[in-house]
C-alpha positions in Angstrom: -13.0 17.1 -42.2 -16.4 16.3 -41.5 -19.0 14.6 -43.2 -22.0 16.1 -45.0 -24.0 13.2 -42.4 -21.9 14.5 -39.3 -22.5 18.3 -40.1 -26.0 17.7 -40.9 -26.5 15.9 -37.4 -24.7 18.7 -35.3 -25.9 21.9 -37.3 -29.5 20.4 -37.1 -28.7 19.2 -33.3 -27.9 22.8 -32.4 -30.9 24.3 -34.1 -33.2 21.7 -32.6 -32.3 22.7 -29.0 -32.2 26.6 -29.7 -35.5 26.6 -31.2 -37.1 24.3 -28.6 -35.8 27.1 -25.4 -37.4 29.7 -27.9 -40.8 27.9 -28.5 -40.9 26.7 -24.9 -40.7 29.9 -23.3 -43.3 31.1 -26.3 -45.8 28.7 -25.4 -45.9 29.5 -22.2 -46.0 33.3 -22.9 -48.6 32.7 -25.1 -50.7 30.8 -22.5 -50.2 33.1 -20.0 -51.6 35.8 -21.8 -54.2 34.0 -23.5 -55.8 32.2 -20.2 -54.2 34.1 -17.2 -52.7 31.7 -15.9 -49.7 28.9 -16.2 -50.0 26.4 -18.3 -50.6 22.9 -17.3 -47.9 21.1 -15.5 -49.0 17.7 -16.5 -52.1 17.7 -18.7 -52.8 13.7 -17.8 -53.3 14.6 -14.8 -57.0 14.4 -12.9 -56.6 17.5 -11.6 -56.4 19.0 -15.3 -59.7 19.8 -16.9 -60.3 18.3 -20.1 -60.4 20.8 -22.3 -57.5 22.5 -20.8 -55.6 19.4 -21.4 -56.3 19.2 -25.2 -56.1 22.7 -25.9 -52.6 22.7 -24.3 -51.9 19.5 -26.1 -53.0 20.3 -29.3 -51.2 24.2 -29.1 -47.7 22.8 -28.0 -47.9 20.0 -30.8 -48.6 22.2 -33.5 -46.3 25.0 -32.6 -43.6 22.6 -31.9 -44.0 20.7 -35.2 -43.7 24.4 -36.6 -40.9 25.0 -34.6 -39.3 21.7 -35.4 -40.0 22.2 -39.6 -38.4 26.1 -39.2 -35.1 24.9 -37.1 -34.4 21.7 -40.0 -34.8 24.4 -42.8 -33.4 27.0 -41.2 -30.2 24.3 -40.8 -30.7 23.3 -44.7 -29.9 26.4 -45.7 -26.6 26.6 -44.1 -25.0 23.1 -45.4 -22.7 23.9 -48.2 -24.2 20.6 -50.3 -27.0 18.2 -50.1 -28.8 17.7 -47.0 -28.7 14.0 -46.4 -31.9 11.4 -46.3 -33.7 12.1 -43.5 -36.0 8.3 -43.0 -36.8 9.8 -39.3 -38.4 13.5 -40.5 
């Protein structure tokens, strides 16, 4: 049998990459519709404008801090005991 460590690191593994397909394809979405256009392909780039850069940067941080906080506890619930220290979160 598993450990509680060993679950804990695939269950939250799998919802990790599951939620970061869904909120990448949501952020794009979401810029789409919001400015008309793709996102930016490399916001460090010169060809990026500024504020196009940051707002990008600043959306797909926050949403994928969200997303990040939703997946763990979404993963918490399912463990049948304790979730295990975490000194990374």
């Amino acid at each position: 049998m598993l450990s509680q460590k060993t679950r804990w690191i695939l269950l939250s593994g799998l919802a990790a990459t599951g939620t970061a397909f869904v909120t990448r394809s949501l952020l794009r979405r979401g810029w789409h519709a919001a400015a008309g256009e793709d996102p930016p392909l490399n916001p460090a780039s010169s060809e990026t404008a500024w504020t196009e850069a940051l707002v990008w940067t600043v959306s797909a941080s926050v949403v994928a801090g969200l997303s990040r906080l939703t997946a763990r506890r979404a993963a918490a619930s399912l463990m049948d005991g304790p979730v295990p220290e975490d000194r990374y979160a």
